[in-house]
C-alpha positions in Angstrom: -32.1 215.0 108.8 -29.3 216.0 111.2 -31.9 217.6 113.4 -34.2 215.2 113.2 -31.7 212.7 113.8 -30.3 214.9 117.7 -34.2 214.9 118.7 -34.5 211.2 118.4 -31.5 210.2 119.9 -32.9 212.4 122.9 -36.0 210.6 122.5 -33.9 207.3 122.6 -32.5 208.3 126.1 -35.3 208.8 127.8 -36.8 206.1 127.3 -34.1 204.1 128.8 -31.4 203.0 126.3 -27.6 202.6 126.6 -25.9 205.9 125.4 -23.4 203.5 123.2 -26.4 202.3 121.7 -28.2 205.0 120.7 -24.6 206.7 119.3 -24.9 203.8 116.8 -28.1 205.1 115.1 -27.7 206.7 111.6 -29.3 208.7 109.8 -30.1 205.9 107.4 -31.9 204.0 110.4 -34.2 207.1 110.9 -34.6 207.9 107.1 -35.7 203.9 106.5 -38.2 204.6 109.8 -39.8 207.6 108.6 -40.4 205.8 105.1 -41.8 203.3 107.1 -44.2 204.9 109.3 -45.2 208.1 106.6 -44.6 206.3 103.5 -45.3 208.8 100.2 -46.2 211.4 103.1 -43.2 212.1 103.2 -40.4 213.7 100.7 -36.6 213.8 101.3 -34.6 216.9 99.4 -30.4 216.5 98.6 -29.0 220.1 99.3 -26.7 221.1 96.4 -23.8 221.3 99.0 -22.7 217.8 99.8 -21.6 218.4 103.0 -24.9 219.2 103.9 -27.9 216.5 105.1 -30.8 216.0 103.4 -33.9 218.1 103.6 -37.0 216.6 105.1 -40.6 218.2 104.3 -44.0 216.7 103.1 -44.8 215.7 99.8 -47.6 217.7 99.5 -45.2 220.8 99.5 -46.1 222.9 96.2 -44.0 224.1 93.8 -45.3 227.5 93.7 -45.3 227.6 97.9 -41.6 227.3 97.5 -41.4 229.9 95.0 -42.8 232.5 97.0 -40.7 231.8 99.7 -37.4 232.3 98.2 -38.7 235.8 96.2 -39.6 237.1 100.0 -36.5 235.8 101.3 -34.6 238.0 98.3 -36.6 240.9 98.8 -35.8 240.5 102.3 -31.7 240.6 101.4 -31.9 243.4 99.1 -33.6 245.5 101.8 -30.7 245.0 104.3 -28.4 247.8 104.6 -25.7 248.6 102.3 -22.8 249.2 105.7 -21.8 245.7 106.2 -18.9 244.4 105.7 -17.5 244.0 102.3 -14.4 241.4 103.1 -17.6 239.0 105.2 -19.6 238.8 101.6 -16.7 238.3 99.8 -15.1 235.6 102.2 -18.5 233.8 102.1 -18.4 233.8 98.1 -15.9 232.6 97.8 -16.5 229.6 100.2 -19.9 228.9 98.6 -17.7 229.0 95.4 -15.3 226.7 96.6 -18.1 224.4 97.7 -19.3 224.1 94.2 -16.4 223.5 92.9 -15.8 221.0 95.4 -18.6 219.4 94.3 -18.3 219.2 90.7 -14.5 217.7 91.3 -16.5 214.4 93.2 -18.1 213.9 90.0 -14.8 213.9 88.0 -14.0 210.0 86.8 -10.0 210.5 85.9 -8.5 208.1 83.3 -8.0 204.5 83.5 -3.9 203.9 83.6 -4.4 199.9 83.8 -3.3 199.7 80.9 -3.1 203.4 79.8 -4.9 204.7 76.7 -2.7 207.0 74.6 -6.0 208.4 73.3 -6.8 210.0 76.8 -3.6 211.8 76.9 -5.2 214.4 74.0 -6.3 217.9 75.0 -9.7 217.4 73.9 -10.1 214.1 76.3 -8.9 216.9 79.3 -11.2 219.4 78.2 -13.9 216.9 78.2 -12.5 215.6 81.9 -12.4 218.8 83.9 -16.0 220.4 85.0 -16.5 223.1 83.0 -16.8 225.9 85.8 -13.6 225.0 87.5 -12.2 225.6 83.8 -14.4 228.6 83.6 -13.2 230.1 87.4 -9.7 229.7 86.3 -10.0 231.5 82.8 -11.7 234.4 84.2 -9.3 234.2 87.4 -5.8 234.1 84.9 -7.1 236.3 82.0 -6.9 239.3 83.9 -7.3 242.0 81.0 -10.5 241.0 79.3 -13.7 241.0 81.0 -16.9 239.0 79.8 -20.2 240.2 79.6 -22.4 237.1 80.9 -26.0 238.7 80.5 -24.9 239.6 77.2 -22.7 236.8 75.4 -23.4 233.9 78.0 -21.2 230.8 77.9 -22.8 227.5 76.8 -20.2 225.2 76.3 -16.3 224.8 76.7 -14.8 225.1 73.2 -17.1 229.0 73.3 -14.4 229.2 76.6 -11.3 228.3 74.7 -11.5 230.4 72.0 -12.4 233.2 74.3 -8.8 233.1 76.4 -5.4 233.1 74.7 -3.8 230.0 73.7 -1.0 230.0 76.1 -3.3 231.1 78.7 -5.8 228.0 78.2 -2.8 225.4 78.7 -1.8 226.9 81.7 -5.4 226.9 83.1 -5.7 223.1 81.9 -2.4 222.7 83.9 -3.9 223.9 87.0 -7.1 222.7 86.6 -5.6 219.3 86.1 -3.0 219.8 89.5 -6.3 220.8 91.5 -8.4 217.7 90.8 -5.0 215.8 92.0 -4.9 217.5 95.5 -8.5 217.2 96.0 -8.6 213.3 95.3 -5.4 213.3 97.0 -4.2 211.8 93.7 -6.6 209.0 93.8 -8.0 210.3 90.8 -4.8 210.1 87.7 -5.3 213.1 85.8 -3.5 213.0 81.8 -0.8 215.7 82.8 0.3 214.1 85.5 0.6 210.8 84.0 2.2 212.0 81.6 4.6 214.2 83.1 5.6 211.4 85.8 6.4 208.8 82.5 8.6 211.7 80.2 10.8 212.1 83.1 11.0 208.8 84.0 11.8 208.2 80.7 14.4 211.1 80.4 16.2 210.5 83.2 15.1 208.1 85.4 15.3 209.8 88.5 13.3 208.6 91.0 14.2 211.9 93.0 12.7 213.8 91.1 9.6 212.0 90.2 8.9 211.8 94.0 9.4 216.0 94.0 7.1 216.2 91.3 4.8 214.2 93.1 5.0 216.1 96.7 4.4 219.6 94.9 1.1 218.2 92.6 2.7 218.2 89.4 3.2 214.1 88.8 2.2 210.8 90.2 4.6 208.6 92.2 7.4 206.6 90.7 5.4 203.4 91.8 2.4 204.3 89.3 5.3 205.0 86.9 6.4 201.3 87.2 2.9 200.3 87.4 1.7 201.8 83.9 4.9 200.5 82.1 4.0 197.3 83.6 0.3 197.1 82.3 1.4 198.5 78.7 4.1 195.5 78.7 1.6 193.2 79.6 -1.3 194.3 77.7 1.4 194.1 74.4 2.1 190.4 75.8 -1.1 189.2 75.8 -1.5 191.1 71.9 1.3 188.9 71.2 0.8 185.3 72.4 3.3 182.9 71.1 3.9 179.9 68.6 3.3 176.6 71.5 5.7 178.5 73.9 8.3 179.5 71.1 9.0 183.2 70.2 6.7 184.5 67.6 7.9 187.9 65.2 4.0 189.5 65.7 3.4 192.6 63.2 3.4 195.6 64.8 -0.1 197.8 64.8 1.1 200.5 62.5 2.5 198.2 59.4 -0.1 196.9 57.1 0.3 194.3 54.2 0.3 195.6 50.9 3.3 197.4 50.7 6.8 196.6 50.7 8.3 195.8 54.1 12.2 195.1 55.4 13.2 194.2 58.5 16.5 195.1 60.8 18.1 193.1 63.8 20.9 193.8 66.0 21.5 193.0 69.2 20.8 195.2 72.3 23.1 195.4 75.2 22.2 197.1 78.6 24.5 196.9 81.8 27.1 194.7 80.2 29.8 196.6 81.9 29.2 195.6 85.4 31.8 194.9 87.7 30.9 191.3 88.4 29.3 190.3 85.2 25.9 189.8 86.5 22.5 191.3 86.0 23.5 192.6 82.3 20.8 192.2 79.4 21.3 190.6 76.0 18.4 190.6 73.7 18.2 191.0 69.9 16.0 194.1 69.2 14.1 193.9 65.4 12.1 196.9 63.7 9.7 197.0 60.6 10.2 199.7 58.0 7.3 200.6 55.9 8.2 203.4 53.2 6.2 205.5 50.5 3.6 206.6 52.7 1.9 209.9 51.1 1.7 212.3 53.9 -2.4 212.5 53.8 -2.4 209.0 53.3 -5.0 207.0 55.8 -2.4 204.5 55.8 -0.3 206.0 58.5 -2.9 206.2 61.5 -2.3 203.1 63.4 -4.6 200.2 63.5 -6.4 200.4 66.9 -5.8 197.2 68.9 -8.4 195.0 70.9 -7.7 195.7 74.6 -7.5 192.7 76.7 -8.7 191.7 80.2 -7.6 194.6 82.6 -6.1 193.1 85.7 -7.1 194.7 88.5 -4.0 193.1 90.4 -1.2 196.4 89.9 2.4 195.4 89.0 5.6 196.8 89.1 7.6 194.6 86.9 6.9 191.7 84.7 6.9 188.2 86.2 9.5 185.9 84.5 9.0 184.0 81.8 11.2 181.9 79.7 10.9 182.2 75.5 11.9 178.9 73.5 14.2 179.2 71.1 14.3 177.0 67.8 17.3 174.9 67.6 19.7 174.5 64.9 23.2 172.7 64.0 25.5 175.0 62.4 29.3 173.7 60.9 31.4 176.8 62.1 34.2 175.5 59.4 33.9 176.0 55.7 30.5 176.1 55.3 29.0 174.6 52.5 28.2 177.4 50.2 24.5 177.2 48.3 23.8 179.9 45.9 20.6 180.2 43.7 22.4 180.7 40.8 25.9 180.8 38.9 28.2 183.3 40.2 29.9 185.4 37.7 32.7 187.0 37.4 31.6 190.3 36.5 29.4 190.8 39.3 32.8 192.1 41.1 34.9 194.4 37.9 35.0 197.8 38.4 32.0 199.6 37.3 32.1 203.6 37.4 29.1 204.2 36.0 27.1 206.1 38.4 30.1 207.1 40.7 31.9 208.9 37.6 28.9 211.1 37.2 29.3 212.0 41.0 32.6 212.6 41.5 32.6 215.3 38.9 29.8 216.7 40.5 31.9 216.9 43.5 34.4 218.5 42.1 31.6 221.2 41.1 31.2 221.2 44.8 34.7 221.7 45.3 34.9 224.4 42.6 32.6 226.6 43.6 33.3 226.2 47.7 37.1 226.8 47.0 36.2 229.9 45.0 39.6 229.9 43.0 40.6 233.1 41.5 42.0 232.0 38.8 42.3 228.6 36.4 44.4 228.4 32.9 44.9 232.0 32.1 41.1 233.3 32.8 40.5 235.8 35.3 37.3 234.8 37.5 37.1 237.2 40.0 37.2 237.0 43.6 35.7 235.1 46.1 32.7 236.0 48.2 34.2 237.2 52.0 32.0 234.7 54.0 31.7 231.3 52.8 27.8 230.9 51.0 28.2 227.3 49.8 27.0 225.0 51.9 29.2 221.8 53.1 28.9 218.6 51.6 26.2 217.0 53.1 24.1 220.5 52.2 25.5 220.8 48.9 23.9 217.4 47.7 20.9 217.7 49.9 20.1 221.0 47.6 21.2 219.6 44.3 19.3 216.0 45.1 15.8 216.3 43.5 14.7 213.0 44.7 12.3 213.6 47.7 12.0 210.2 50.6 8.6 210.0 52.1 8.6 209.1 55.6 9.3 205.4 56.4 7.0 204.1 59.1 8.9 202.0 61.9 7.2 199.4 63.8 8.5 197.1 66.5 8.0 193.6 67.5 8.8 192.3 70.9 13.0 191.3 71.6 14.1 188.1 71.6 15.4 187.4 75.2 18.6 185.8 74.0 22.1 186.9 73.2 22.8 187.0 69.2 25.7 185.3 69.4 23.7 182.3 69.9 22.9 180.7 66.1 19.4 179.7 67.8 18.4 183.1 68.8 19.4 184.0 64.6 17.8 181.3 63.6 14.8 182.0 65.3 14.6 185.7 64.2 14.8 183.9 60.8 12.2 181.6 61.0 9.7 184.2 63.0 9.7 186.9 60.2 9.8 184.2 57.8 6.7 183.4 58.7 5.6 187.0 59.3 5.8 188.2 56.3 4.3 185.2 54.2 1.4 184.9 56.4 0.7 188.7 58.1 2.4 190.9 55.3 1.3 188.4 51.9 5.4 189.0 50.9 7.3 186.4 49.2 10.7 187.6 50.2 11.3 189.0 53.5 14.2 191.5 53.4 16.5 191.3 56.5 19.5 193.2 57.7 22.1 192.7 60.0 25.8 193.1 61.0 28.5 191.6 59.8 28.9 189.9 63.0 25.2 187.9 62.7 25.3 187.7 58.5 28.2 185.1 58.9 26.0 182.9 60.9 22.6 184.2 59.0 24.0 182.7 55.5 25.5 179.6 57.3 21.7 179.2 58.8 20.4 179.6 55.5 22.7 177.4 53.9 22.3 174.6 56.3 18.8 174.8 56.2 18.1 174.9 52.6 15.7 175.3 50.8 13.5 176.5 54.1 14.9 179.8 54.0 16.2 180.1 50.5 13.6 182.7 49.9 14.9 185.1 52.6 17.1 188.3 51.3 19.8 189.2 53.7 21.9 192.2 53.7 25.5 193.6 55.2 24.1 196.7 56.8 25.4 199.5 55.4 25.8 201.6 58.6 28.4 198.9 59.9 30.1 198.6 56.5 30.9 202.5 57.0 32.0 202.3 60.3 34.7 199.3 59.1 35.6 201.6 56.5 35.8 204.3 59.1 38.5 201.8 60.7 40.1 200.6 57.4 40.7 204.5 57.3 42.2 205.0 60.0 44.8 201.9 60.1 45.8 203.1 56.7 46.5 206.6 58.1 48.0 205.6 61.0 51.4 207.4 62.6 50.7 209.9 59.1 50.5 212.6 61.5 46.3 213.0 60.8 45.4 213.1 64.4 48.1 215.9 65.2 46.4 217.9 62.2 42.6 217.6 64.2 44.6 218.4 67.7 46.3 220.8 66.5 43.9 222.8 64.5 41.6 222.5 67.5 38.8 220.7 65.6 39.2 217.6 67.9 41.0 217.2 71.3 44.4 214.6 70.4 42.2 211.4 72.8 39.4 212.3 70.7 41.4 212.3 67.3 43.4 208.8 68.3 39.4 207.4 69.1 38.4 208.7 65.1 40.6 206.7 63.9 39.6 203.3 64.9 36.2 203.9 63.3 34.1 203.9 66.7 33.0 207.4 66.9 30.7 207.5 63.4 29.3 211.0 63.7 32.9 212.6 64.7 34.7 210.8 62.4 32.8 211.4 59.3 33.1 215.3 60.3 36.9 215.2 60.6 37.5 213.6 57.2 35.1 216.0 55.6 37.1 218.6 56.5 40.1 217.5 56.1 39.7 216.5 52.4 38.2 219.6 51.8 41.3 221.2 52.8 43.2 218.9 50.6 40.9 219.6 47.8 41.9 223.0 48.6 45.5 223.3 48.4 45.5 220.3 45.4 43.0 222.8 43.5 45.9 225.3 44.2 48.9 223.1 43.0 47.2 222.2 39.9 46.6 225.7 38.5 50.2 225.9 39.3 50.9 223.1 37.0 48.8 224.2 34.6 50.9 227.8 34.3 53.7 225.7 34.3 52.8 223.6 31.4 51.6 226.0 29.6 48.4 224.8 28.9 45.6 227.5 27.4 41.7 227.3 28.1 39.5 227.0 25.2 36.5 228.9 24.8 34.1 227.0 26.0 35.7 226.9 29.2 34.7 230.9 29.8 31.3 229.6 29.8 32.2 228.3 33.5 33.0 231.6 34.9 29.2 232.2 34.3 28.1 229.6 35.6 29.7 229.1 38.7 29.0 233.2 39.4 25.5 232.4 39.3 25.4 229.6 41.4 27.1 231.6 43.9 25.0 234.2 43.9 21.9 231.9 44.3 23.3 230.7 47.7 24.3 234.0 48.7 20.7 235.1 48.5 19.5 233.1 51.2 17.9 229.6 52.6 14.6 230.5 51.3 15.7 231.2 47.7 17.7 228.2 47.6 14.5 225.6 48.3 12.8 227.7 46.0 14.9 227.1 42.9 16.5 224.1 43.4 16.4 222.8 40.0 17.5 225.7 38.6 20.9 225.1 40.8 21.1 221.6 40.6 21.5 222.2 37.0 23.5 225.0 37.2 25.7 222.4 39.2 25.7 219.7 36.7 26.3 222.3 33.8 29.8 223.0 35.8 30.5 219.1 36.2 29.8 219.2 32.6 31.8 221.6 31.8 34.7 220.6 34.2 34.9 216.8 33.0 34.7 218.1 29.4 37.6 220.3 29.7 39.5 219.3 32.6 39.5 215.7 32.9 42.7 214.8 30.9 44.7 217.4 32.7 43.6 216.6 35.4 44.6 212.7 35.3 48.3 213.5 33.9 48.6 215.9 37.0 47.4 213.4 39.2 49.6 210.8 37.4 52.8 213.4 37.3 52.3 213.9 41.3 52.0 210.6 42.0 55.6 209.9 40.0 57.3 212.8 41.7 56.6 212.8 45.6 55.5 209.7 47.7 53.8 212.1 49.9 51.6 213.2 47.1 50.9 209.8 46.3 50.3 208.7 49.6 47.6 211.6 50.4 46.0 211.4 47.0 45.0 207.4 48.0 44.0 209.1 51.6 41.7 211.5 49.9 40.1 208.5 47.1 39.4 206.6 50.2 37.4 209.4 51.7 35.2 209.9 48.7 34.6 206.4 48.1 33.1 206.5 51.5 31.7 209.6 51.0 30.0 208.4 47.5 28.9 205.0 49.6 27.1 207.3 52.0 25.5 209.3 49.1 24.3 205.8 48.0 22.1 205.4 51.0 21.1 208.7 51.7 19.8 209.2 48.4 18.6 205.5 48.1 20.5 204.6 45.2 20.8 201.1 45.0 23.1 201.5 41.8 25.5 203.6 43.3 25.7 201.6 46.8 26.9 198.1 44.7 29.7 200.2 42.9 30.8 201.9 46.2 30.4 198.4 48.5 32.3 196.2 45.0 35.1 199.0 45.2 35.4 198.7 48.6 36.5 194.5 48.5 40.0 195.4 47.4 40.8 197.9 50.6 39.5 195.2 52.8 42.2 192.9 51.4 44.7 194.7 51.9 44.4 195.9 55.0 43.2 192.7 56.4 39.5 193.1 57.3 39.2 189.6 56.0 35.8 189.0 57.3 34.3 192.3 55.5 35.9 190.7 52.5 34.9 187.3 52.8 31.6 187.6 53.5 31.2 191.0 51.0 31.9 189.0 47.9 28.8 186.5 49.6 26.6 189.7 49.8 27.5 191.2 46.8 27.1 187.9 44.7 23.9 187.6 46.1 22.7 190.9 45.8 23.6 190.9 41.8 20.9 188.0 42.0 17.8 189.6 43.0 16.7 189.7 39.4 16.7 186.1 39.5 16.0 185.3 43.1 13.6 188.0 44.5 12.7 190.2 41.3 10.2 192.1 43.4 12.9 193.4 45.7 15.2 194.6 43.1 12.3 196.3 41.7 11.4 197.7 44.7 15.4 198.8 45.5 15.9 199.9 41.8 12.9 201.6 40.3 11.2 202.5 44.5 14.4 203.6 45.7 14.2 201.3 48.8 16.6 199.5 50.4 17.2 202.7 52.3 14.6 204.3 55.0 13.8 208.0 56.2 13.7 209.0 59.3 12.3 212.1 59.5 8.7 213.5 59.9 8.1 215.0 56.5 9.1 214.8 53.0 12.8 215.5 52.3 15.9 215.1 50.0 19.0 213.7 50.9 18.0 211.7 54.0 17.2 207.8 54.1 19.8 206.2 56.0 20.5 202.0 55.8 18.1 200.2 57.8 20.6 199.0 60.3 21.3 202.7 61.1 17.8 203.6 61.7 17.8 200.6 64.6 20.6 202.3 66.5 19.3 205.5 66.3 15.7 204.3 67.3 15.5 200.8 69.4 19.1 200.6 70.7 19.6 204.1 71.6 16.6 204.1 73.5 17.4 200.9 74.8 21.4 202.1 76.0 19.9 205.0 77.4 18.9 205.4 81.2 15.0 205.3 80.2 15.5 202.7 77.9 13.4 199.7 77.1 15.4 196.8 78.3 15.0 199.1 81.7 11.5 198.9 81.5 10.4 195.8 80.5 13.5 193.6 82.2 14.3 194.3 85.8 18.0 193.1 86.6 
């Protein structure tokens, strides 16, 4: 047609037209002509290079004709001699190569990023993307050891191609695969590794610098697509969403389904709240679902897929504003007017040891065996192993705990734009999952926990609103009760010289260790008073068998029986991890056979030497209420991560007293309100103390698999989920809420 299309235009000019006129004629023009004038005469050919115009011959062109042809034209090639130049075939090869290549790329479609579909971002969506002989060219090109027979074992499809190159060297060739359609589209054309590469560092560390690298080299698309994905998710959830006639509306998330118990956690998320003037910072509450007792094969956990909306074809780099109504309330902030369900009793506060008695003697098995004492009443029990075998606390229990958490599935509705200090914004979260749950989730009594800070104004809500909310549970989370305890801790051991200990036995750096002790750093905190009441375990274990020379106090024979016993639990964590998970009921009852064993023979010694310290040295006294207040916190922390609900009201009631008398008046306040409350779910919301007593769950896990020895308290699993990610530089308020 290109020919065609020079001879006419020199046709054209001598007949007399304009050159700028005849420059204008296409190739269309003449192909619509020839149609015209030749009609099925005619036949028009589309050369397998693109580049290339059509071929024009006559219809009445055979088959066979054309046949012929090409076989002379091939016997014509192989006749040529062999001297020509090697590197001239090779260089055109390679072209032609290039140009079929080339040509398969145009057909390539990409993925559609307004909004993005997580279920293109799989390997099998890439492998289905990519033209099979640019995939094909690169394995043979990057698999440089193996060669393939095509004549013999030819290669129909691309999962044959796959298993035919290594596994690392497949991802690499999707990799490049994926950075060559990119440059040839000149990234017109989003590709799932670059997508996806450009949103995990954005997300990581929000560096536009480097997104924009990433983008120059062929690796990532540009920060601007970035903005303009996370724009189209937050608007695609919006319109999932909807509201409640312009007021906020709790909607379920995809992944929790009705059927199955469900609680709830809010707190509030801050992000830029330092700032210098006190401008552009974000207040929101932040709310998850948790959804435990999922079987890991069960059906249950893959999400429900949602109905995608409208795409707009209009891109956006941030949301447009939008204001969220609030539901309005009128809250007495003096003496509220208190409204329980039913009589409060006395009891529900006395001292109940019950299931902390069992575990403190099983912490002094702990203790026992770590300590590896050499001697106790007048019975040798040999030496201690040179390297310490016995895991820490936090390992000790997490062997000796049978009771295995399923995975809790965590789901999250959209943030209330509002600070929490606001009763409305409470009182809306209130209402919202109110309805939430009776309507979406069938549950009578939505479970809901929060700080101390919002449960003051939660229960004044509740109470001023009775009986619309009467049916709600709220709960003190137990992550914040630790950290106050963490604080109540630390007042109580302040000027005692406890920070110099950390400094200067270099476990923590003396800023650090004066931090500790005003309960805000959790994670360092708890570490220090673990080993510092392990030490004083220690040298206490040490002073009693002292006393116990002293007094003149004889073993009897069953006590020999703990020699045995603690030598074989020894040597089960000396042989290794593996054995260990292997036989763990055979050592968690070799531990509770020592507890046994210990509190049958030891425990009236052990309370007159506790009770003759305590009446000689002040100091003894002193650290002796230092180390009761670590293992109440520490058996308050077993309560949640091994979901006992038991355990956590007789660590929380034993708690009250300390916050009296060192002035945490609002833990104690409101604590007796929780506790009272919580010592009427029989009464109030018997299917959440069934679910808390016989389920095990008012606590959730975390983690991916099946476990012992980790659920934390609902309010825990927020920070570590929603508000870290939202305090972080890729967090959510970032995304969704430009300042």
């Amino acid at each position: 047609m290109a020919t065609l299309l020079d001879i006419f235009k020199e046709c054209l000019l001598q007949t007399g037209l304009d050159n700028v006129s005849v420059e204008r004629y296409r190739v269309q023009n003449l192909k619509q002509r020839l149609i015209k004038k030749y009609g099925d005469q005619i036949g028009f050919h589309s050369q397998y290079e693109r580049n290339k115009t059509e071929l024009v011959c006559s219809s009445a062109l055979k088959l066979g004709d054309i046949i012929n042809v090409v076989a002379e034209l091939k016997n014509m090639i192989d006749s040529c001699p062999q001297n020509l130049d090697s590197a001239d075939i090779c260089t055109k090869v390679l072209y032609h190569a290039a140009v079929i290549l080339r040509s398969d790329i145009h057909d390539v479609t990409g993925i559609d990023t307004q909004p993005l579909d997580i279920s293109d971002m799989t390997v099998e969506n890439v492998t289905s993307i990519v033209p099979s002989r640019l995939q094909q060219f690169l394995g043979w090109l990057v698999q440089s050891q193996q060669s393939f027979d095509l004549d013999e074992q030819p290669i129909n499809d691309d999962a044959e191609f796959s298993q035919a190159i290594k596994e690392e060297k497949f991802r690499h060739v999707l990799s490049i695969e994926q950075d060559i359609i990119s440059c040839n589209t000149g990234g017109r054309k989003k590709m799932p590794k670059n997508v996806a590469l450009g949103l995990a560092v954005r997300n990581m560390v929000r560096s536009k610098e480097i997104i924009t690298m990433l983008n120059h080299h062929g690796h990532s698309i540009n920060y601007w697509d970035c903005e303009q994905i996370d724009t189209a998710w937050a608007e695609e959830i919006l319109k999932q969403f909807g509201s409640e006639d312009g007021y906020y509306k709790a909607v379920l998330p995809s992944n929790i389904v009705s059927g199955q118990f469900v609680q709830t956690a809010a707190d509030n998320a801050d992000y830029m709240q330092d700032t210098l003037d006190g401008k552009d910072s974000i207040h929101v509450m932040s709310m998850a679902f948790y959804q435990g007792g999922f079987p890991l094969d069960s059906a249950n956990l893959i999400p429900r897929v949602q109905k995608r909306g409208k795409i707009s074809k209009v891109r956006k780099r941030a949301l447009e504003s939008s204001e969220t109504k609030l539901y309005e309330i009128a809250v007495a902030t003096r003496k509220p007017k208190y409204s329980f369900l039913k009589d409060v009793k006395a009891e529900f506060f006395t001292h109940c040891m019950a299931e902390r008695e069992k575990l403190q003697w099983l912490n002094k098995a702990w203790v026992f065996a770590r300590n590896a004492p050499t001697k106790l009443f007048n019975v040798e029990i040999g030496q201690g192993p040179g390297t310490q075998k016995v895991p820490g606390w936090s390992g000790f229990h997490a062997v000796v705990t049978l009771h295995q958490s399923l995975p809790t599935r965590i789901g999250f509705p959209p943030m209330i734009p509002a600070p929490v200090h606001d009763v409305n914004t409470v009182y809306t979260c209130m209402k919202s999952l109110s309805k939430t749950f009776t309507v979406d989730l069938h549950q009578d009594n939505p479970v809901i926990t929060f700080d101390e800070g919002i449960y003051c104004d939660a229960k004044r809500i509740q109470w001023a609103v009775s009986p619309e909310l009467d049916h709600v549970v709220i709960r003190l989370g137990g992550f914040h009760r630790a950290k106050n305890f963490l604080g109540l801790i630390g007042k109580r051991m302040t000027e005692s010289g406890l920070q110099d200990i950390w400094s200067e036995s270099d476990v923590y750096g003396p800023s650090v260790a004066n931090k500790i002790l005003s309960g805000t750093h959790y994670n360092r905190a708890m570490r220090a008073h673990k080993l510092t009441v392990e030490a004083f375990e220690r040298l206490r274990w040490r002073s009693f068998s002292e006393w116990l020379q002293q007094e003149d106090h004889t073993t009897s024979d069953k006590f020999e029986i703990v020699t045995d016993k603690r030598q074989e639990l020894l040597s089960a964590f000396q042989r290794g991890h593996t054995y260990v998970v292997e036989h763990r009921k055979e050592i968690r009852q070799l531990s509770l056979d020592i507890s046994e064993l210990l509190q049958e023979n030891l425990s009236p010694l052990w309370d007159q030497y506790n009770t003759a310290g305590q009446q000689c040295s002040e100091s003894f006294q002193f650290w002796v209420e230092y180390m009761d207040m670590v293992w109440l916190l520490l058996d308050f922390m077993h309560g949640e991560r091994d979901s006992n609900w038991k355990l956590h009201l007789e660590t929380f009631t034993d708690m009250l007293p300390y916050d009296k008398a060192f002035d945490h008046l609002n833990y104690f306040r409101w604590g007796t309100v929780y506790m009272a409350d919580m010592m009427l779910l029989p009464s109030t919301a018997p299917l959440v103390h069934h679910e808390f007593t016989q389920n095990r769950g008012h606590a959730v896990s975390r983690c991916q698999s099946e476990s012992s020895f980790n659920a934390v308290s609902p309010d825990m699993a927020l920070e570590q989920s929603e508000n870290r990610d939202s305090k972080t530089k890729g967090g959510d308020c970032r995304i969704f809420w430009r300042g």
